[in-house]
Each structure stands twice: as structure tokens, then as C-alpha cells.
C-alpha positions as a Markdown table, in Angstrom:
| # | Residue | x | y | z |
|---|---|---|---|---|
| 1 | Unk | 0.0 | 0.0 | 0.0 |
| 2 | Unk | -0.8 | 2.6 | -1.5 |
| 3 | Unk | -1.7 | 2.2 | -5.1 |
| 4 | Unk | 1.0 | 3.7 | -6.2 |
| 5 | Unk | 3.2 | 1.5 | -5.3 |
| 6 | Unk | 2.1 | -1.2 | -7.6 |
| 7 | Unk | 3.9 | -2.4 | -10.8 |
| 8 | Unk | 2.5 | -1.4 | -13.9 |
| 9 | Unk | 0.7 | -4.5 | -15.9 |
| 10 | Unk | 2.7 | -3.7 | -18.7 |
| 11 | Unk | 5.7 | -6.4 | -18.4 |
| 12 | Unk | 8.0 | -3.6 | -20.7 |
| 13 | Unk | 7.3 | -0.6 | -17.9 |
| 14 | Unk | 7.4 | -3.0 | -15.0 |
| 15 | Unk | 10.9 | -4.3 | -16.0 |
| 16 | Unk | 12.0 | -0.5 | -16.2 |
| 17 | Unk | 10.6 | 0.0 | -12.2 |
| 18 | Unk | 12.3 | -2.8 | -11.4 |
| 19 | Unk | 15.9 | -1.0 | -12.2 |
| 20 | Unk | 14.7 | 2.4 | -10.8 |
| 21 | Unk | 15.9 | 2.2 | -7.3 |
| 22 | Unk | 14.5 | 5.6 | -6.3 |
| 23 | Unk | 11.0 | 4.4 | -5.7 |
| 24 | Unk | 9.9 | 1.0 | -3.7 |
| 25 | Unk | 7.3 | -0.7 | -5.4 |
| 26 | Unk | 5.2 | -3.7 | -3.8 |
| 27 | Unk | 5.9 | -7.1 | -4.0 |
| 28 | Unk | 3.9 | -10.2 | -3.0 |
| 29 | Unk | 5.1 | -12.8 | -1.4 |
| 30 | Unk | 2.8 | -15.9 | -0.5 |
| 31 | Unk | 3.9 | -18.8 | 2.1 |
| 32 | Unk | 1.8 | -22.1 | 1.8 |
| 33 | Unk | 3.3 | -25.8 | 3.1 |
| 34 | Unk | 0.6 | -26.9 | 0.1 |
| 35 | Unk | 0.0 | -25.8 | -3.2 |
| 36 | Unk | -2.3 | -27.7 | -5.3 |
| 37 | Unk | -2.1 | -26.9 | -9.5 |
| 38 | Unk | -5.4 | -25.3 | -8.9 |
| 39 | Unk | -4.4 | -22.9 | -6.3 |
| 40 | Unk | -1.0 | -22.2 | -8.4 |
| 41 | Unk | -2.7 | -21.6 | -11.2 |
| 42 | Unk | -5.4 | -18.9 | -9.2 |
| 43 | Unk | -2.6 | -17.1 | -8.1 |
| 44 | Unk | -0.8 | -16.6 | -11.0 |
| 45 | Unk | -4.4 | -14.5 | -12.1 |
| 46 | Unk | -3.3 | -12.2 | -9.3 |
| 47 | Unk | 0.7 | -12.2 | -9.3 |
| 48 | Unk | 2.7 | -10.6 | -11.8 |
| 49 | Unk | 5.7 | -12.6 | -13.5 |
| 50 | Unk | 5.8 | -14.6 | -10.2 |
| 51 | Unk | 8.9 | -16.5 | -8.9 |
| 52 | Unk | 8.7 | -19.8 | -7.2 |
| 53 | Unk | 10.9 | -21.0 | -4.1 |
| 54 | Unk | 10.9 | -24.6 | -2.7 |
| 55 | Unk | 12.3 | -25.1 | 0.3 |
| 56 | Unk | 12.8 | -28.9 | 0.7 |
| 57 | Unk | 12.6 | -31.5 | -1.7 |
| 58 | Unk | 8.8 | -30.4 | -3.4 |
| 59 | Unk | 6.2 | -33.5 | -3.5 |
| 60 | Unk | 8.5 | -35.9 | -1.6 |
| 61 | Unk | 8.1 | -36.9 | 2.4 |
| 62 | Unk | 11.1 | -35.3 | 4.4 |
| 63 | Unk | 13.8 | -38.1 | 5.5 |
| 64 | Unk | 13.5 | -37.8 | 9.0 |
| 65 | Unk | 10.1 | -39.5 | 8.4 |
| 66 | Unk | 10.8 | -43.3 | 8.9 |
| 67 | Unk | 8.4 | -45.2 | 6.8 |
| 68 | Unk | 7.2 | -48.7 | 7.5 |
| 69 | Unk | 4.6 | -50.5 | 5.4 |
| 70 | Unk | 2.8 | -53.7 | 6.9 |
| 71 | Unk | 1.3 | -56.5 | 5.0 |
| 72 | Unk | -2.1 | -57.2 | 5.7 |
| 73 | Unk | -4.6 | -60.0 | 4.8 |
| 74 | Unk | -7.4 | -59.1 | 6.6 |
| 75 | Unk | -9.7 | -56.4 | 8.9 |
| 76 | Unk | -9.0 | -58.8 | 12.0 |
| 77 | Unk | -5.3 | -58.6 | 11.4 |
| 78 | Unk | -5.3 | -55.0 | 11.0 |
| 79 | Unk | -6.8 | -54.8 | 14.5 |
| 80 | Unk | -4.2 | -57.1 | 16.0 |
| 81 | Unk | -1.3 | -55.0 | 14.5 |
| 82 | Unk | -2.7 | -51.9 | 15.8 |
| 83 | Unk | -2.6 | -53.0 | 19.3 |
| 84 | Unk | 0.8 | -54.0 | 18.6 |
| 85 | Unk | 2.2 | -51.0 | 17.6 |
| 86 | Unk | 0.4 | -48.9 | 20.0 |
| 87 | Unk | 1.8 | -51.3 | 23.1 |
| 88 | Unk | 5.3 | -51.6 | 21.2 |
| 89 | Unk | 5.5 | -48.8 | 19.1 |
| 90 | Unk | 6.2 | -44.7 | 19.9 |
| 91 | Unk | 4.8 | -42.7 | 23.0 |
| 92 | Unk | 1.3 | -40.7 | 22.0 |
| 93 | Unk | 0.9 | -38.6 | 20.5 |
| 94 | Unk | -0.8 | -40.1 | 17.6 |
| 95 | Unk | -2.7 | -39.8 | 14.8 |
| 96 | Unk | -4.8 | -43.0 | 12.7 |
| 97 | Unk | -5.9 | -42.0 | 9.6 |
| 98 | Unk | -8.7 | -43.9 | 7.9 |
| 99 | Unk | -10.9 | -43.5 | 4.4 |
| 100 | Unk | -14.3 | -43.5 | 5.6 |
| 101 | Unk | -15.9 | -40.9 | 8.4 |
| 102 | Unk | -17.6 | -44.3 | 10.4 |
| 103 | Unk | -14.5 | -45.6 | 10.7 |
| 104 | Unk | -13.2 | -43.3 | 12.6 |
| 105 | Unk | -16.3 | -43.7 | 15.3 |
| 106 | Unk | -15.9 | -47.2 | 15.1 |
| 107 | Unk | -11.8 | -47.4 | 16.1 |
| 108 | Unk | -12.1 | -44.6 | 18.6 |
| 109 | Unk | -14.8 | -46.6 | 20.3 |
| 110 | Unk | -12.2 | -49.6 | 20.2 |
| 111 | Unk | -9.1 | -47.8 | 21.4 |
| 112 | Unk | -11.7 | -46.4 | 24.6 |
| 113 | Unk | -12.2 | -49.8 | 25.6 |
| 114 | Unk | -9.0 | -50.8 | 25.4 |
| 115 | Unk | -8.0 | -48.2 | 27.9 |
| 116 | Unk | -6.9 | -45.8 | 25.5 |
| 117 | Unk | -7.9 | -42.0 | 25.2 |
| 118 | Unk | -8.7 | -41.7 | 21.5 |
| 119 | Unk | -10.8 | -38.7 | 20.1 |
| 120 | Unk | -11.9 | -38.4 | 16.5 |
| 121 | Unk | -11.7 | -35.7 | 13.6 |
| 122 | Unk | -14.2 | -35.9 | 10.6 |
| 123 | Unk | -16.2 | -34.0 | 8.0 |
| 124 | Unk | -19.8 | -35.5 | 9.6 |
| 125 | Unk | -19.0 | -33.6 | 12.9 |
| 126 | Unk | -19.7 | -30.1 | 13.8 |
| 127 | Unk | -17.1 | -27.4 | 13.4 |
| 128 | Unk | -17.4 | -26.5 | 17.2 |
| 129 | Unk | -17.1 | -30.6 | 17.7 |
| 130 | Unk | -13.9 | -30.7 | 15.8 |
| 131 | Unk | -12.7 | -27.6 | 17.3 |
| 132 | Unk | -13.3 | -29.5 | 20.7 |
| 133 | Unk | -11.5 | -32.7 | 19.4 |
| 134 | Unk | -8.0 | -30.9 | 18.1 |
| 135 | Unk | -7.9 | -28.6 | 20.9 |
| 136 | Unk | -8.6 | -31.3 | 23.4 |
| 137 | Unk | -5.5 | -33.5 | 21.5 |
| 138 | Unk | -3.2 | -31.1 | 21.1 |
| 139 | Unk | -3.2 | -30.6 | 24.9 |
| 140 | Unk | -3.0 | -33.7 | 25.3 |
| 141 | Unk | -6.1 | -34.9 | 26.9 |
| 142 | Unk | -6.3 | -37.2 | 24.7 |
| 143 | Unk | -3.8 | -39.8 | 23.3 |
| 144 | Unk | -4.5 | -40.6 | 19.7 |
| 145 | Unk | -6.2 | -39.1 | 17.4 |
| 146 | Unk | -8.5 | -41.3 | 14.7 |
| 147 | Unk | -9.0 | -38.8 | 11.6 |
| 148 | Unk | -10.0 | -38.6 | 7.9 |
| 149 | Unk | -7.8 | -36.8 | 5.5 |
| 150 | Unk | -9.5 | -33.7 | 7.1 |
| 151 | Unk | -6.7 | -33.5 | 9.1 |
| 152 | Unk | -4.2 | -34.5 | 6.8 |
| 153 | Unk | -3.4 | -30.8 | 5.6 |
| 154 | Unk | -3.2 | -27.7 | 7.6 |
| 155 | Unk | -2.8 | -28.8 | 10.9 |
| 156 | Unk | 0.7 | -28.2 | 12.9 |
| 157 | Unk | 0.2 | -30.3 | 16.2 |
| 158 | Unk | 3.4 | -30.4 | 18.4 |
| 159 | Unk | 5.4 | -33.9 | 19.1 |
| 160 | Unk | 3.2 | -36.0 | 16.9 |
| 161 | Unk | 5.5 | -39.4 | 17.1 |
| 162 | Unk | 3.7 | -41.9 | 14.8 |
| 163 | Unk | 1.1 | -41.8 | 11.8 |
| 164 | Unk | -0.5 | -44.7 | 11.6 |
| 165 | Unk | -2.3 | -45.0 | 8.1 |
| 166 | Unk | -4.9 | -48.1 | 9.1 |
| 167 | Unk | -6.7 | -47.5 | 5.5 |
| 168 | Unk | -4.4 | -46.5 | 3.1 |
| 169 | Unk | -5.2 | -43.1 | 1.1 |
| 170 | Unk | -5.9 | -43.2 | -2.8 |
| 171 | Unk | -3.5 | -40.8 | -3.8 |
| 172 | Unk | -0.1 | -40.7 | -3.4 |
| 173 | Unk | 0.0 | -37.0 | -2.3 |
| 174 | Unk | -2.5 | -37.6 | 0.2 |
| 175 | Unk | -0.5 | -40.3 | 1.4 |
| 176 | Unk | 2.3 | -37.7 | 1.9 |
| 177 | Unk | 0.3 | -34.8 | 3.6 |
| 178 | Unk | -0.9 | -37.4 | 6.0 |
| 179 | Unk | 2.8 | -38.9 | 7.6 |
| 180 | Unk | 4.0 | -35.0 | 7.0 |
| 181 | Unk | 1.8 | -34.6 | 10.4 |
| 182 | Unk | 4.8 | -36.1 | 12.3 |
| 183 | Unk | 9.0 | -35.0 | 12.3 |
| 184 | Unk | 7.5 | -31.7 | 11.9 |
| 185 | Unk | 10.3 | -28.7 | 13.1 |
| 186 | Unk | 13.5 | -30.8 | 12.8 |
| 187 | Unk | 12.0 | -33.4 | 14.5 |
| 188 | Unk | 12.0 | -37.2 | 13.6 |
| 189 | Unk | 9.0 | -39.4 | 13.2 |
| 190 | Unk | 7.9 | -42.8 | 12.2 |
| 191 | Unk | 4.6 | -43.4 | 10.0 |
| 192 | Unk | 3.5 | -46.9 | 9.5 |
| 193 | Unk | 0.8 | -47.8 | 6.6 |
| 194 | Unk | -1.5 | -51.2 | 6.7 |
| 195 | Unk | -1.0 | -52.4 | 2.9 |
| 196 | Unk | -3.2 | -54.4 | 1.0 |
| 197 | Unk | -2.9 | -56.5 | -2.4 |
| 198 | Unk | -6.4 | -54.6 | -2.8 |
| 199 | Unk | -4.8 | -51.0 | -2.9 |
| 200 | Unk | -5.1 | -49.1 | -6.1 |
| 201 | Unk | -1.9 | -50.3 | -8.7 |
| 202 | Unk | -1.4 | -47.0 | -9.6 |
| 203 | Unk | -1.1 | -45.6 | -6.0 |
| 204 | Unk | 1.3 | -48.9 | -5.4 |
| 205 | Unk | 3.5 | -47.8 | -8.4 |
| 206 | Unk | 3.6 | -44.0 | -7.0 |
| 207 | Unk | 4.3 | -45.9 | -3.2 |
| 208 | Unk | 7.0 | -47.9 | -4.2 |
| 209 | Unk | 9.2 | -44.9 | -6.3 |
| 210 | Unk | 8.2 | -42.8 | -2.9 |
| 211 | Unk | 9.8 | -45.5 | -0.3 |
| 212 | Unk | 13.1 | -46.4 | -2.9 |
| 213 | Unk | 13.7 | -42.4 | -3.3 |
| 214 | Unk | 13.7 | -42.3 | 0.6 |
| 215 | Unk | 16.0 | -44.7 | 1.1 |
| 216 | Unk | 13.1 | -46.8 | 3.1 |
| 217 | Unk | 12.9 | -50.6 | 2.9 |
| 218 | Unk | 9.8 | -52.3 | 0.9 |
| 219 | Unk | 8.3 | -55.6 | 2.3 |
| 220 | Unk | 8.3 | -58.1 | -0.3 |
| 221 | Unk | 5.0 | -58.3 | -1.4 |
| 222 | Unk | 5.7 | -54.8 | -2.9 |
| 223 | Unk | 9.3 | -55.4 | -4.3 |
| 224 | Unk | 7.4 | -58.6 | -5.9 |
| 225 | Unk | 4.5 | -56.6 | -7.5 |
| 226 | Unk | 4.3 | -55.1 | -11.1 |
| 227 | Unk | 5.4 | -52.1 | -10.0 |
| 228 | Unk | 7.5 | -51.6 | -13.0 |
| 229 | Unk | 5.7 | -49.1 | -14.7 |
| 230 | Unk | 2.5 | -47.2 | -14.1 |
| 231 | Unk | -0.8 | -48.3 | -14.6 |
| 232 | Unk | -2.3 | -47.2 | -18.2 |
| 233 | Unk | 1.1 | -46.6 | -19.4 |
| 234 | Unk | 3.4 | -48.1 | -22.1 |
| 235 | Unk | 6.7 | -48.5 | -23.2 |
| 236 | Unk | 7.7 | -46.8 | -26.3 |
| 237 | Unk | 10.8 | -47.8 | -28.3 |
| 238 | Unk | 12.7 | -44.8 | -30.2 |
| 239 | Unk | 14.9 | -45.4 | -33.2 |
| 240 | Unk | 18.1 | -45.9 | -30.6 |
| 241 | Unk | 16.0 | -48.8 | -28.8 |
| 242 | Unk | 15.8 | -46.7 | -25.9 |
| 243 | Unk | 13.2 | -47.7 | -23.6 |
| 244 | Unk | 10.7 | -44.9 | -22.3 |
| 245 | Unk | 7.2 | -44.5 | -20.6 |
| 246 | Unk | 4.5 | -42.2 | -21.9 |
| 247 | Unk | 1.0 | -42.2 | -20.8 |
């Protein structure tokens, strides 16, 4: 502010501003930890010849995140490693992601009679209920934390040890918003994911490049899968018989 002080839209006359270190002229600077294409491409409506910083290695889980992925047959083993890895595993507090809002409901209900102090986040509560809920977890009156991905993004909740993904997410982005909820600010973390032979192949092609560029080990039922291109893809020979993928 004022109006003056903005750049004229014509990229010729703005260049010349730029050099003319008599006057300051306003620049915009925008600070997300997410920035879908949509978003990107909204601001660019509003931004003039804007200039892009990562900080971090952009779309790609930070390596202080230990990743561990668990083969699993069925629902009744998925409840048996849960308790294991909330008696064995990390001190709260945690968070258990799921796909489906009565999930959540159902696991919290679980973990309670188990003798643990679980509290749920999801789109079918109130706002003022899932005010309640975060507030009441990130003081920690409450141990874990059973959400949807509605609390995958956005949310910057102190000490979080362990992600648990009990239903894995469809998307591998989601995947990585939901363990970037722990070894937040320097911190490290561990985020363990329930994998089934069910899971979408696509999402298992994107999960397996995601776990070899992190240096984190893959059970064998993923190192044995056709994970050797994605989905809907194929390979393409060029006149120098070099192999490549195109969708």
C-alpha cells in the first residue's frame, strides 16, 4: 500500500521499475506448506511474473520420516497390529488416519475400551465438535487421534510421534500430507501404513518410487508386485531402442 506503489501490468514498464531504485514498489510474497495446481494456477491470475521457491525437496516426504509398510490380509489382522504397535511402538501422540468418516467412530470406540484416550476428527462432525477434538488433542487430553484426511493438511500439532495409516489413502500425495503430520520442526517421526494387495496399482507404483527415493525398505510383497511401470502406461521404443514411458 498505497496504489502507487504497484507495478505497472505492462511487463516492458514493469521491468524498467524494477531498475529504478528511487522508488519502492510492492511485491507479493505468498507462504503455503501446500500448493495444489489449482491454487498455483489462481494465483498466478493475481501475481505478476511470479517467482517460485521450494524449500525442501517439493512433493516428496522429508527423511526424518521413517516409513514402515505392513502387509495385511485381513480387517481382523489390521486390528491385531494396531494394538501392537500402540503397546510396542512410539509414545502418543498419535494420529490413525482412515478413508471412511464411520471408521473413525468405530476405532475410537475400540481404542476407549482398550484403555486408551482416542478422540476423532471428521467431516460429519460439527465445526465447534472438531474444534473440541484438536484442541482437546493437542493438549494432550487425549492420546491418539483417529481422523480422515481432514486433518491430513493444515494442521501443525506439536510432538506428533507416529502416523498410523490403518486404511491406506488413494492418492499418493495424500499419502504424503498425511505422515508429514509427524517429524514436523526438525523433528523425527515414524509413519506406519496397513497395505493391502487390494490398494489401487497406480497408488502402489507411486508408493513404491516414494519408499526407494527415501532410502526406506519395501516388504516383499511390494518389491514382488508389477510395480514396473505405471498403470495405463506403455513402453515406447525410439529409433536408438531406448526404452521410455508415456502415458
Amino acid at each position: 500500500m498505497p496504489r502507487e506503489t504497484l507495478k505497472s501490468d505492462d511487463a516492458e514498464v514493469a521491468e524498467i521499475q524494477e531498475k529504478d531504485h528511487r522508488n519502492k514498489y510492492r511485491t507479493t510474497l505468498m507462504f503455503s506448506a501446500t500448493m495444489p495446481p489449482e491454487v498455483e494456477r489462481l494465483s498466478r491470475n493475481y501475481l505478476r511474473r511470479p517467482g517460485i521457491i521450494y524449500i525442501g525437496d517439493f512433493g516428496q516426504p522429508v527423511d526424518r520420516i521413517k516409513q514402515v509398510i505392513l502387509f495385511i490380509k485381513s480387517d481382523h489382522e489390521k486390528k491385531i497390529r494396531l494394538e501392537q504397535l500402540l503397546r510396542d511402538g512410539p509414545a502418543p501422540p498419535i494420529i490413525i488416519f482412515v478413508n471412511q468418516r464411520k471408521s473413525c467412530d468405530r476405532i475410537a470406540k475400540y481404542l476407549n475400551k482398550l484403555g486408551y484416550r482416542a478422540t476423532t476428527l471428521q467431516g460429519g462432525r460439527s465445526q465447534d465438535h472438531r474444534d473440541w477434538s484438536l484442541s482437546e488433542f493437542s493438549a494432550g487430553r487425549y492420546d491418539i487421534l483417529v481422523a480422515t484426511d481432514i486433518a491430513a493438511r493444515g494442521l501443525d500439532i506439536k510432538g506428533i510421534t507416529h502416523v498410523i495409516n490403518y486404511d491406506l489413502p488413494k492418492t499418493i500425495q495424500h499419502y504424503i500430507h498425511r505422515i508429514g503430520r509427524t517429524a514436523r520442526a526438525g523433528e523425527s517421526g515414524l509413519a506406519t501404513s496397513f497395505l493391502t494387495m487390494q490398494e489401487d496399482p497406480e497408488f502402489l507404483f507411486d508408493l513404491k518410487k516414494t519408499l526407494q527415493s527415501t532410502d526406506n525398505s519395501l516388504p516383499q510383497e511390494l518389491l514382488s508386485h508389477d510395480t514396473h511401470h505405471r498403470p495405463g502406461s506403455f513402453p515406447t521404443q525410439t529409433r536408438r531402442d531406448t526404452i521410455i514411458y508415456s502415458s
